[in-house]
Every structure is written in structure tokens, then in C-alpha cells.
DRENDO-1510 file (C-alpha; in Angstrom, 1 decimal, always signed):
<recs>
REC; n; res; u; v; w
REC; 1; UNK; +195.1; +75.7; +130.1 .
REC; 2; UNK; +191.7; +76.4; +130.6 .
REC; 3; UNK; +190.3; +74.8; +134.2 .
REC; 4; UNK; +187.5; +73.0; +133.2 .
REC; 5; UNK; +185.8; +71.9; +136.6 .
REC; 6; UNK; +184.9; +76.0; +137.3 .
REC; 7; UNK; +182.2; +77.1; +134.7 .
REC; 8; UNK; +180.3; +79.7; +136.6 .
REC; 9; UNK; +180.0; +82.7; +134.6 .
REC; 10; UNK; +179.4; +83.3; +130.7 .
REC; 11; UNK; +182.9; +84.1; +129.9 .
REC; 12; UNK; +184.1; +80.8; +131.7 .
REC; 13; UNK; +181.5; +79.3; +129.0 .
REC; 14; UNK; +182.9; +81.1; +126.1 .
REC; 15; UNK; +186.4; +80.5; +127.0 .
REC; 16; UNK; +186.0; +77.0; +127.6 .
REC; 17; UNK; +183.9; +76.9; +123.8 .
REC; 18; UNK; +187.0; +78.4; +122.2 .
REC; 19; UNK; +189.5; +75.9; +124.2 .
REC; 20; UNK; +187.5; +72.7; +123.0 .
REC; 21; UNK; +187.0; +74.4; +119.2 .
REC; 22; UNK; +190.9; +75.4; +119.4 .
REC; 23; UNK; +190.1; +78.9; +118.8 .
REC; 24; UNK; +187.9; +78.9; +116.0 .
REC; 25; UNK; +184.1; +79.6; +118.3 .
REC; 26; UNK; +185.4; +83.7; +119.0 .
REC; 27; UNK; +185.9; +83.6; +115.4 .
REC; 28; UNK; +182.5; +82.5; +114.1 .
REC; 29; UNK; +181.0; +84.5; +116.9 .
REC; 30; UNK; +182.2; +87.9; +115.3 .
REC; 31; UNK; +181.5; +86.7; +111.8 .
REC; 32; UNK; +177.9; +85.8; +113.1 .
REC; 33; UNK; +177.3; +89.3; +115.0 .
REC; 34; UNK; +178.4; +91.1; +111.6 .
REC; 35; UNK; +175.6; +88.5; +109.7 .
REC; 36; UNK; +172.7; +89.3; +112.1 .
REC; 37; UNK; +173.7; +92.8; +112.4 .
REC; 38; UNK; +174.1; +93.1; +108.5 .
REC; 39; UNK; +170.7; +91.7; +108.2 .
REC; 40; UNK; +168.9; +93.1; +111.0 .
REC; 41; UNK; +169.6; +96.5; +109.4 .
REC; 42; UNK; +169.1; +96.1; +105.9 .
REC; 43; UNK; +165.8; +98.2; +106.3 .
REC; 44; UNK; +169.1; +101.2; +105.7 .
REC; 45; UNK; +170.7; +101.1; +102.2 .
REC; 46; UNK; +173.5; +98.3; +102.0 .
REC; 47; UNK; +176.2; +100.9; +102.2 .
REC; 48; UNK; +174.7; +102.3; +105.6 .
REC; 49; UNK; +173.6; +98.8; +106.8 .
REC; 50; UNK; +177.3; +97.3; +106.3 .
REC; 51; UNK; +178.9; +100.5; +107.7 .
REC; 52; UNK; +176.5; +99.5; +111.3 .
REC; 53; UNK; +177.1; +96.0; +110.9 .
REC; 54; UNK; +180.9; +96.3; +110.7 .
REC; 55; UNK; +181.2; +98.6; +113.9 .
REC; 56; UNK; +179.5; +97.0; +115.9 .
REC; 57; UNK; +181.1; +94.2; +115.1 .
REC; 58; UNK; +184.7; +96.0; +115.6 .
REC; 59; UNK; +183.6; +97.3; +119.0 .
REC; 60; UNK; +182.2; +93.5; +119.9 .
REC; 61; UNK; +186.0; +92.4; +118.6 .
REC; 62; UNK; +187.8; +94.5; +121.2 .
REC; 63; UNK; +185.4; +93.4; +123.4 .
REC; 64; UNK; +185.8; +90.0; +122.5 .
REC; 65; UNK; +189.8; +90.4; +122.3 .
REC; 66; UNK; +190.2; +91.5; +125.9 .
REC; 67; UNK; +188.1; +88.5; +126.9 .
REC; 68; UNK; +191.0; +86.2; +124.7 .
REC; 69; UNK; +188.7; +85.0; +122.5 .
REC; 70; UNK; +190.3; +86.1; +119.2 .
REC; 71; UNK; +193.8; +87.0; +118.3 .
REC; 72; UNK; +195.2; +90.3; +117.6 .
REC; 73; UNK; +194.6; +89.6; +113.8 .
REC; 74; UNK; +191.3; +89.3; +113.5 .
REC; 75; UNK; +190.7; +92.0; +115.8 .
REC; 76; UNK; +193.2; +94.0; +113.3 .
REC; 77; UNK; +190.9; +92.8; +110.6 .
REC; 78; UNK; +187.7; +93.7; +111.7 .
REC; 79; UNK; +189.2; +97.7; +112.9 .
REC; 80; UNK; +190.3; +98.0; +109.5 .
REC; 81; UNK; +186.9; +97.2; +108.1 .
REC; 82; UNK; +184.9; +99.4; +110.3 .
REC; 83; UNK; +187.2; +102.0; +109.1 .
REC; 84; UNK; +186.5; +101.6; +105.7 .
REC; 85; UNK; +183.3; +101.2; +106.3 .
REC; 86; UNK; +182.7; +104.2; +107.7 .
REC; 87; UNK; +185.1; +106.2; +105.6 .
REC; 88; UNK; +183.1; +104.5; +102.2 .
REC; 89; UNK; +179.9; +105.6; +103.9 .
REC; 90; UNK; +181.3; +109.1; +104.5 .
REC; 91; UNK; +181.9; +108.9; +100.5 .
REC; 92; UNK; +179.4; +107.6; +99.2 .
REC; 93; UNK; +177.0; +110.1; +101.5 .
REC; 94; UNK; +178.7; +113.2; +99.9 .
REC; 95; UNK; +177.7; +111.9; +96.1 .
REC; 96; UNK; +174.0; +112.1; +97.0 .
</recs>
């Protein structure tokens, strides 16, 4: 159990968020860096811009994983979609 009494540094914060949500804040946090990323970078082609978007957001996962605030699943998840990403960006770029 998360001690509640001993919030003194950002990952205190973001573990105690995740205890009260019951998991679900490291969750929405990674679906919200791929959003902002997505969007920040759509000035790229949407093929390019989702390839960034999604690694970033599987380097933030591990990141975010080591911390304990997402399960091995969704960290699974968002590996296998920077993947592809990148591998349907590698595609796509030798079509041109």
C-alpha cells in the first residue's frame, strides 16, 4: 500500500494518483502523451506524425512501467505499436 502521509516528490504524486484511481491515471497518462504528441506533430504527414507520437509514447511507457504506473500489458501494447509504427513508416517511405 501506498504511504499516503509522505508526498514529497513527483513520483510519490503519480503513484499516489494511480492508488486513488486504482490504476487507471498511468493509463490515461500514456494515452494523453500519444494525443498531444500525435497532434503536436501533425505539421509531418500522419504516417510520420503517428510513427513519433507512438515512440515516444513507448519510451515514456517503459519509463512509466519502471515507475509501476502501468502493467506489463500496456507496456506490451504500446512496444508493439511503436514497432509497427516504425516498420509501416519504413514502408510506406520506400513507395515514394
Amino acid at each position: 500500500m501506498f504511504e499516503y502521509g509522505n508526498i514529497t516528490r513527483i513520483v510519490d504524486i503519480l503513484l499516489a494518483n494511480n492508488t486513488f484511481t486504482g490504476g487507471v491515471w498511468g493509463v490515461v497518462m500514456v494515452i494523453l502523451i500519444w494525443a498531444i504528441s500525435f497532434f503536436s506533430l501533425k505539421n509531418y504527414d500522419s504516417s510520420r506524425a503517428f510513427a513519433y507520437a507512438s515512440t515516444i509514447t513507448a519510451i515514456t511507457s517503459s519509463i512509466f512501467f519502471a515507475m509501476g504506473l502501468i502493467s506489463s500489458w500496456v507496456l506490451a501494447l504500446m512496444i508493439f505499436f511503436g514497432a509497427l509504427s516504425v516498420v509501416y513508416l519504413f514502408t510506406t517511405k520506400s513507395q515514394r
